[in-house]
SETI-884008 format. One record per residue (C-alpha): x, y, z. Coordinates in steps of 0.25 Angstrom, whole numbers, always signed. Last residue first. Example, Ala and Ser with C-alpha at 12.3 -4.5 7.8 and 13.67 -1.06 7.14 Angstrom:
SETI-884008
+55, -4, +29
+49, -18, +31
end
This chain:
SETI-884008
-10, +197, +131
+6, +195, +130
+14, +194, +141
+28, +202, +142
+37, +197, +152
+50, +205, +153
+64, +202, +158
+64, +187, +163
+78, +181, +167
+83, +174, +156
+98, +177, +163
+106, +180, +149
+94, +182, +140
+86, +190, +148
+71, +187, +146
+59, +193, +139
+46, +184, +140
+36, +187, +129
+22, +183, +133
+10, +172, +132
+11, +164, +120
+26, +163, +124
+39, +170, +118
+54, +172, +124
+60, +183, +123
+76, +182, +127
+81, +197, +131
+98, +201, +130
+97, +204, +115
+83, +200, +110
+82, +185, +110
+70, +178, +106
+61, +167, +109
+50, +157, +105
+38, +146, +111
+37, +148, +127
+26, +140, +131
+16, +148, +138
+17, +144, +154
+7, +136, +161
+7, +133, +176
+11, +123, +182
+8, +125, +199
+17, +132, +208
+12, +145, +209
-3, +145, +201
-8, +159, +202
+7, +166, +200
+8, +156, +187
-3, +161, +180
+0, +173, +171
+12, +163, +166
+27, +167, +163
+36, +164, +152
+44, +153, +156
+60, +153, +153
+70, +144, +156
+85, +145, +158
+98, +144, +155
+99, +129, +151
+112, +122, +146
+115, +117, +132
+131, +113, +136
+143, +111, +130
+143, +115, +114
+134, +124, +119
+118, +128, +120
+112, +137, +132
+99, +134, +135
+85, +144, +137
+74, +135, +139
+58, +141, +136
+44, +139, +141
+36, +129, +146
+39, +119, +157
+33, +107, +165
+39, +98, +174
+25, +97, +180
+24, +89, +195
+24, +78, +204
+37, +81, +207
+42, +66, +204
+33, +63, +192
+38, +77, +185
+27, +79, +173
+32, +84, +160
+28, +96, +152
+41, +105, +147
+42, +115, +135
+52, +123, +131
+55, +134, +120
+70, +133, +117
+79, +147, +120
+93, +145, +116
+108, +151, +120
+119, +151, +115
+120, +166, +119
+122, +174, +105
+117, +162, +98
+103, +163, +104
+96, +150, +98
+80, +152, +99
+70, +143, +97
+55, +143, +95
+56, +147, +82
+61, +133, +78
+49, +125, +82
+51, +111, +82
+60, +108, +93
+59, +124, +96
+44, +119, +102
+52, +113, +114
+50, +100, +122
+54, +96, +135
+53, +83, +145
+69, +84, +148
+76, +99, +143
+87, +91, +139
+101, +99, +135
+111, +94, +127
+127, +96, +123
+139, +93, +113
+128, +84, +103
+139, +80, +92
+138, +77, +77
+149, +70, +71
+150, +69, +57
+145, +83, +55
+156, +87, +65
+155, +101, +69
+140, +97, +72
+141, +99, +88
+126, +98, +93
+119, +105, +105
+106, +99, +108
+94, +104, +118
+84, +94, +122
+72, +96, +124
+63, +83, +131
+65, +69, +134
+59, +62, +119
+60, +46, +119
+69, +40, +107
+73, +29, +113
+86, +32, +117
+79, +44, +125
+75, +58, +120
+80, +73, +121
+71, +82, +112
+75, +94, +101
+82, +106, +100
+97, +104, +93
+108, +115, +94
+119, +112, +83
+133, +117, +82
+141, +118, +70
+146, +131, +74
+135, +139, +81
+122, +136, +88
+115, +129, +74
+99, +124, +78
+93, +111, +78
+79, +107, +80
+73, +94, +83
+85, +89, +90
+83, +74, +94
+84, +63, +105
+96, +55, +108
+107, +56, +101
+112, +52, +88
+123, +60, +79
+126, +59, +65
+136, +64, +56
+140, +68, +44
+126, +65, +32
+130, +69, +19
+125, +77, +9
+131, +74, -5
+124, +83, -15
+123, +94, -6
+139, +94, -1
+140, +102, +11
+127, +95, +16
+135, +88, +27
+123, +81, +35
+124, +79, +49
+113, +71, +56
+109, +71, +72
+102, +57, +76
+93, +60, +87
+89, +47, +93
+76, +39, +94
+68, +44, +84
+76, +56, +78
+84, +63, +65
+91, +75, +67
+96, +82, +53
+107, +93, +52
+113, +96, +39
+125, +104, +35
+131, +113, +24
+124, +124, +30
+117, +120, +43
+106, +112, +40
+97, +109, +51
+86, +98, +52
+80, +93, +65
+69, +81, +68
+69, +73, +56
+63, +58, +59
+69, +44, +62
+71, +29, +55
+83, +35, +47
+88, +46, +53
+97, +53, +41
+98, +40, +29
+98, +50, +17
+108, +61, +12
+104, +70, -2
+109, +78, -13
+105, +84, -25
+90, +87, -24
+82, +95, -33
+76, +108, -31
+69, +109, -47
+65, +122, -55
+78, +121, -60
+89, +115, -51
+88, +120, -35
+94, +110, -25
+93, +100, -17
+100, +91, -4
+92, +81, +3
+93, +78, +17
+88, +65, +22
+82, +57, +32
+76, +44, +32
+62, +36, +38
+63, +22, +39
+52, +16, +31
+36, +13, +33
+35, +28, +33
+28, +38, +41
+14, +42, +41
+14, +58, +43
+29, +60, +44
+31, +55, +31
+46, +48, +31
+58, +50, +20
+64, +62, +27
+68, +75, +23
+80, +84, +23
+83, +96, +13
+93, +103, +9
+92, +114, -2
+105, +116, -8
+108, +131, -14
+117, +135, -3
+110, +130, +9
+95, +127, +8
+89, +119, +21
+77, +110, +22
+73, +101, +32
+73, +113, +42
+60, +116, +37
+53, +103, +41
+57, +88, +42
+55, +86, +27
+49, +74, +20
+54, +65, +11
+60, +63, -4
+64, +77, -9
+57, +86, -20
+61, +97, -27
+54, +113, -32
+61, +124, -39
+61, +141, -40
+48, +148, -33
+50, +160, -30
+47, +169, -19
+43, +183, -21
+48, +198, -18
+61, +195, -8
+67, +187, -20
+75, +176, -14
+64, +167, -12
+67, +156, -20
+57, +145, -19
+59, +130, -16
+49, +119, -16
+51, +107, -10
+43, +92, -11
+45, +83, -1
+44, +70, -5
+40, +55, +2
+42, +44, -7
+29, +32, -3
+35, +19, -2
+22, +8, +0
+21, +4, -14
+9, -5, -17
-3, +6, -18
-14, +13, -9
-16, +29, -10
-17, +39, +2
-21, +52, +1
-13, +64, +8
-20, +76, +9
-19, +78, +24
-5, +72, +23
+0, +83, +14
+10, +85, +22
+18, +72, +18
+18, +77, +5
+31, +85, +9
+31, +99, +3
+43, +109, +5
+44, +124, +3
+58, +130, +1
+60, +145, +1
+73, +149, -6
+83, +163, -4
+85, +166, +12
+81, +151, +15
+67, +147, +17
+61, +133, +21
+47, +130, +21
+40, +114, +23
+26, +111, +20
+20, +114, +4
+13, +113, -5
+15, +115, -21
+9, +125, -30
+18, +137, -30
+16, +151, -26
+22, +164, -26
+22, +176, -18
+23, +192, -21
+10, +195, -21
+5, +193, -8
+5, +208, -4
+8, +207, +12
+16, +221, +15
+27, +226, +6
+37, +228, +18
+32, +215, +24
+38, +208, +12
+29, +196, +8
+33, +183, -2
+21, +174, -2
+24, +159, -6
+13, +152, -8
+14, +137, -9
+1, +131, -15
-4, +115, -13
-9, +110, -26
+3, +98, -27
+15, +99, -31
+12, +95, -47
+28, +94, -53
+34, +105, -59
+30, +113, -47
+19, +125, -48
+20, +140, -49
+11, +150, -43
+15, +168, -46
+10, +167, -62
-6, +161, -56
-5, +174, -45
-5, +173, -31
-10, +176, -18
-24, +178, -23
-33, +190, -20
-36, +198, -8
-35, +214, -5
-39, +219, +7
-38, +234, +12
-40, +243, +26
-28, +252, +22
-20, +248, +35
-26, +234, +37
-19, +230, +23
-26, +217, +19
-21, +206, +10
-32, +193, +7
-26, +183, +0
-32, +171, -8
-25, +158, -11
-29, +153, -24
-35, +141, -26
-50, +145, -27
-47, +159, -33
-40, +151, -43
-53, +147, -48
-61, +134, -46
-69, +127, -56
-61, +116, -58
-58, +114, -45
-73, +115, -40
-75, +106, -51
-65, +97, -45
-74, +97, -33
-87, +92, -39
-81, +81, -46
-75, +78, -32
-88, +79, -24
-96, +71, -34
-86, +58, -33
-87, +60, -17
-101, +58, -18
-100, +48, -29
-91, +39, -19
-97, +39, -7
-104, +46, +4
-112, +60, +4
-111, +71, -2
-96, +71, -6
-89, +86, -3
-88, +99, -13
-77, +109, -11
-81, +124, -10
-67, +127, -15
-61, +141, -13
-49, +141, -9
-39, +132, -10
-26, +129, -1
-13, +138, +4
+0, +138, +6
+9, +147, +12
+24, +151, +12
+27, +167, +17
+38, +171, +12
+42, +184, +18
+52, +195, +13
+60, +201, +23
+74, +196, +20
+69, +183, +23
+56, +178, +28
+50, +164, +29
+37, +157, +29
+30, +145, +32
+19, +136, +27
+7, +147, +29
-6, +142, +27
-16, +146, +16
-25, +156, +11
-21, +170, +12
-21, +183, +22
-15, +195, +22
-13, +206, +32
-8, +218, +33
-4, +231, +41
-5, +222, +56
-2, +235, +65
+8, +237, +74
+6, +252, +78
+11, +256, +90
+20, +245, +90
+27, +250, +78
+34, +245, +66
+25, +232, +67
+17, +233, +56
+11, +218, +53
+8, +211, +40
-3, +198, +43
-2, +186, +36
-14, +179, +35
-12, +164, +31
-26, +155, +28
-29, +141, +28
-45, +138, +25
-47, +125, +34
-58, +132, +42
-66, +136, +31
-68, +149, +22
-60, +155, +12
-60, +170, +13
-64, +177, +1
-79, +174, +7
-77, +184, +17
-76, +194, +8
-64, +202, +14
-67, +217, +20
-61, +214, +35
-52, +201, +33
-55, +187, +35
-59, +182, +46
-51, +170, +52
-57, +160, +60
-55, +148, +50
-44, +150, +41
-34, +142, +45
-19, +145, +48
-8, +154, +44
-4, +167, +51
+8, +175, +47
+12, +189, +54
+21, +197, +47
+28, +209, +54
+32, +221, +49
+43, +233, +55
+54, +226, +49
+50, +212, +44
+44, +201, +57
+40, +188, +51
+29, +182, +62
+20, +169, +63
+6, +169, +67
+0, +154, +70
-14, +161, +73
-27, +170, +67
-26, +184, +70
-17, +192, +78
-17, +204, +86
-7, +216, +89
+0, +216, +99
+11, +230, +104
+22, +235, +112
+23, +222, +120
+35, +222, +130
+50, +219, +131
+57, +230, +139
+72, +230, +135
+66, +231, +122
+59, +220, +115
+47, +226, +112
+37, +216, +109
+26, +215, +98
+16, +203, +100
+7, +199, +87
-5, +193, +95
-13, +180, +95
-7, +175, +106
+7, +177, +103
+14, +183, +90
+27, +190, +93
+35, +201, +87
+46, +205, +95
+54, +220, +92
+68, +224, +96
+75, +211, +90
+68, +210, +78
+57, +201, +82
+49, +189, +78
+41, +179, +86
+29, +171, +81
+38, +165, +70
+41, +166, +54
+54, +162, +49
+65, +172, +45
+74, +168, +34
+87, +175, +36
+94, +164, +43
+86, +150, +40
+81, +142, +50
+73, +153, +57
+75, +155, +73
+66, +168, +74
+75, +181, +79
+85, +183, +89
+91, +195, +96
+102, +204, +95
+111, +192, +86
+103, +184, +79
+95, +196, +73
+102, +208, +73
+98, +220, +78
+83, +225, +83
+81, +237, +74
+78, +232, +59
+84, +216, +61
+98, +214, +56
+98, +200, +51
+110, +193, +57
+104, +178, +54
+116, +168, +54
+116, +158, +45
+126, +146, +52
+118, +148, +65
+104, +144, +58
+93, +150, +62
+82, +139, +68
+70, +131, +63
+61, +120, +68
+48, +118, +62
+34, +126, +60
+29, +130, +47
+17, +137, +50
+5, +130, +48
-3, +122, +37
-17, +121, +41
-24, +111, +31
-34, +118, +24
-30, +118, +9
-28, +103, +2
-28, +92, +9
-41, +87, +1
-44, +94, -12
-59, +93, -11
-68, +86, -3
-71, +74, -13
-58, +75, -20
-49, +86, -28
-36, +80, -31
-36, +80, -47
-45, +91, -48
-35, +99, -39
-24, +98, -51
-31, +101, -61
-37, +114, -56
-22, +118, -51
-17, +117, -63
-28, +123, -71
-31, +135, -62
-16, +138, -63
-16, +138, -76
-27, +146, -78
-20, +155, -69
-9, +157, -80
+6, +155, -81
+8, +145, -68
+21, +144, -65
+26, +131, -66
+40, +129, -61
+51, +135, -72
+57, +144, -61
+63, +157, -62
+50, +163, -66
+42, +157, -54
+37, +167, -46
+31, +177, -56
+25, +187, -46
+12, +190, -49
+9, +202, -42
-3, +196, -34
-12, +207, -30
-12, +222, -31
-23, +229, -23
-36, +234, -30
-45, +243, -21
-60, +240, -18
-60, +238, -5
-58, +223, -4
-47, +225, -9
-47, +220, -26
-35, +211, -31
-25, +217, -43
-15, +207, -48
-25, +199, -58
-21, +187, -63
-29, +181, -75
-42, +173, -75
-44, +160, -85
-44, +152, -74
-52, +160, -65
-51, +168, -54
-37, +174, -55
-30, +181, -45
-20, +172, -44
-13, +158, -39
-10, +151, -28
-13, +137, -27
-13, +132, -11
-19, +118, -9
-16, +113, +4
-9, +99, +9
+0, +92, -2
-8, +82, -11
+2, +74, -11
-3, +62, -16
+4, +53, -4
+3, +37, -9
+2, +27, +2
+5, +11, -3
+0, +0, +0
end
């Protein structure tokens, strides 16, 4: 028996034009809803330097999507196919020490050296968070609200300003800030002056509203724009002030029609009567709308993303899914013009400072899976990759597409260091498994044509065992493998063509996050465990990696029964160079049968990290409004889930405040509690 995957990846998203029929051309004009014309789509041509399919005409378009569709409409529509929430990417990330970031913010110094900014995984590419700041001002999104602190001597609130919807992420540019919401649709209103019926109703709509914020004073912080689009944001980057913002989106539109009744003929009767909804439909039905409004002269202009010239397809059929990719300079405000689009789906982002990467792996398109019987039991798991150059600050564009056999780990699978794209994956569906050993490899490609094409690759990394940690460090490769013991690999990538795996070392337990400390030195986040593969809480590595051929763990520390959110959640660590110090989120609920009593904690470990030691400075807990009416009994205290350094102050961040503390002794300075 065999299980066949049609990857019918999760989420239609085709973006197109203006037009509202097949024989209808672009139109780069949209009407506000009071009356005025606005400029629309500019038409970029995206694809000139490529010879990927554009498509020339909308009527095209129609056609290619039409067909297709007909081909995978069923019963109840195209199933797995717009309406599954797809959120924010979220995997471990850090700075890397051999590409130092010494971006000189506008008024608050240098970054990396007078305070510390979001750990990103590539230097010079921000990555959205809930925190930002530029060394004099904090942005902070909690409870709802958008959070501005002063982080003078005093640290205090100067002004709030109130948020809709949930899951905002933050990119801070000069005096703007961009707040990023993606989710579902159900709750939301549309805006003041927009025909409700312009607005795709149901709970499974998936929308993303990015909202443009003034933040030059507190006196005045102001949201100065807002616009609004279906879909769900994948991920997004910004470098050198331009934001690329990665969404994908699903139909609109289709009023689909369902089997009355049981049995073949009804089901029979709902299909025919669906793919005449396809063949009917407009582009207005697979089109992502917007909806841009500019609170300060009280107008709203909507109309499509995209126009037909500015969406290109693969060589090869990809699937109906739609990768936007919205190119947005705060200085210019939110016009959607400038973005490009391709048919394709996809999961995974990686940015440097010149390519954007987005990868598919048919595994996630498990709710639109379909399962067929035959004799062969070996299915090829492939991850298909999609690379864009975004060099240009004006638009993205898109330049070649690959393949690779299995499945990424997350972003930090992927790595692109002089020209070479390196990638690591493993032959194993995390949905269902495999009836084989599960392998590891890293795969070494690069551009030819219109083509990312491999040149290189080394297997055989943890057999029998799953990816925990990926880092690529230059001409290096760093991979952790883990079931019952944490094997360490060294790959030497000096030679694409010919990685090969140095070293190996295997200890117990795993790092699920590794970050460079200096010289070919590693720091590894992850969890301590027994022979048998048993978890026993954090634990805090430091790794000697001057010999690739013979990895070294120098010193440890175990916080016992503990976990932390930076062993999957980048952001929420912090390495301070300058001090050799780090701040790791930390949680602890364990029962002490002796005492009788909790052993429990929430908040946040300070250690120091050496060749010859990781030791513990200290803990911080941010205050609880009830702990003077209960003395002596567990009391709950909000997680602690980022922080910063600011010259001599550590910030560290809670839903329920800001806690300023002195960086040498981490002795409190200033509580400020949010409302």
């Amino acid at each position: 028996m065999r299980r066949t995957i049609i990857a019918l990846v999760a989420v239609i998203a085709v973006v197109g034009t203006a037009c509202t029929s097949a024989s209808t051309e672009q139109t780069d004009t949209t009407t506000t809803t009071s009356g005025t014309n606005v400029r629309g789509p500019t038409g970029v041509k995206a694809f000139a330097a490529s010879s990927l399919q554009p498509f020339d005409s909308c009527t095209e378009f129609l056609d290619y999507v039409r067909a297709h569709a007909i081909e995978r409409v069923g019963p109840y529509g195209l199933d797995g196919y717009g309406g599954y929430p797809v959120a924010f990417e979220e995997v471990a990330q850090s700075l890397d020490s051999s590409r130092t970031d010494t971006t000189t913010a506008a008024s608050g110094g240098i970054k990396g050296v007078d305070y510390s900014g979001t750990n990103v995984q590539v230097a010079g590419v921000d990555e959205p968070d809930i925190v930002k700041t530029d060394g004099e001002r904090i942005f902070v999104v909690a409870q709802g609200s958008l959070y501005w602190i002063d982080a003078s001597d005093t640290p205090e609130i100067v002004a709030s300003l109130r948020l809709d919807g949930w899951g905002q992420q933050l990119f801070l540019s000069g005096d703007r800030l961009l707040v990023m919401t993606s989710g579902g649709g159900y709750g939301v209103e549309p805006f003041a002056g927009v025909a409700v019926d312009s607005i795709s109703p149901g709970y499974q709509t998936q929308r993303v509203v990015l909202t443009e914020v003034d933040v030059s004073s507190p006196d005045s912080m102001e949201t100065v724009s807002t616009l609004m689009l279906d879909g769900s944001i994948l991920s997004s980057r910004m470098a050198d002030g331009t934001i690329r913002v990665v969404v994908q989106s699903g139909p609109t539109g289709f009023d689909w029609v369902y089997p009355e009744g049981s049995g073949i003929r009804a089901e029979q009767k709902a299909v025919e009567a669906n793919k005449k909804l396809i063949e009917e439909s407009t582009l207005e039905n697979w089109v992502p709308w917007y909806i841009l409004k500019n609170h300060r002269t009280a107008t709203t202009a909507d109309g499509p993303v995209l126009g037909c010239d500015q969406v290109g397809h693969p060589d090869e059929f990809s699937g109906l899914s739609m990768l936007s990719i919205l190119s947005i300079d705060l200085e210019n405000g939110l016009e959607p013009g400038n973005s490009i689009g391709l048919l394709a789906a996809g999961q995974t982002i990686y940015a440097s400072n010149d390519n954007l990467y987005v990868a598919t792996s048919p595994w996630m398109a498990w709710p639109a899976a379909r399962w067929e019987e035959s004799q062969n039991t070996d299915d090829t798991l492939t991850t298909q990759l999609h690379m864009f150059d975004i060099s240009d600050p004006v638009t993205a564009t898109y330049v070649a597409s690959g393949e690779v056999e299995g499945v990424l780990h997350s972003q930090w699978s992927m790595d692109e260091y002089e020209g070479v794209l390196r990638v690591v994956v493993t032959d194993e569906n995390p949905w269902w498994g495999s009836s084989d050993v599960p392998d590891t490899a890293v795969v070494t490609m690069e551009r030819s044509g219109d083509d990312l094409v491999q040149i290189g690759s080394v297997d055989g990394l943890g057999k029998n065992e799953r990816v925990y940690a990926v880092r690529f460090i230059q001409e290096k490769g760093y991979v952790v493998t883990f079931r019952q013991v944490d094997p360490l690999y060294v790959v030497d990538l000096s030679d694409p063509r010919d990685p090969e795996v140095k070293g190996e070392l295997k200890i117990n337990g795993y790092s699920a996050y590794l970050h460079p400390i200096g010289e070919n030195l590693l720091l590894g986040v992850g969890q301590d465990a027994t022979d048998e593969g048993r978890q026993l809480g954090t634990q805090v590595s430091v790794f000697d990696v001057s010999d690739p051929s013979d990895p070294r763990r120098l010193s440890r520390l175990t916080f016992e029964d503990a976990y932390s959110d930076a062993e999957w959640d980048h952001h929420a660590f912090l390495w301070w160079a300058p001090e050799e110090i780090s701040v790791l989120p930390l949680q602890r609920w364990s029962w002490d049968e002796r005492s009788g009593k909790g052993n429990n904690f929430s908040g946040a470990v300070v250690v120091r990290a050496t060749p010859n030691r990781v030791k513990q400075l200290g803990e911080i807990r941010h205050p609880n409004a009830n702990e003077s009416e209960c003395e002596g009994c567990e009391v709950w205290t909000a997680p602690i889930t980022r922080s910063l350094v600011i010259g001599d102050t550590l910030f560290t961040f809670s839903e329920s405040g800001v806690l300023a503390s002195d960086l040498d002794t981490l002795d409190d300075v200033a509580w400020i509690p949010f409302a």
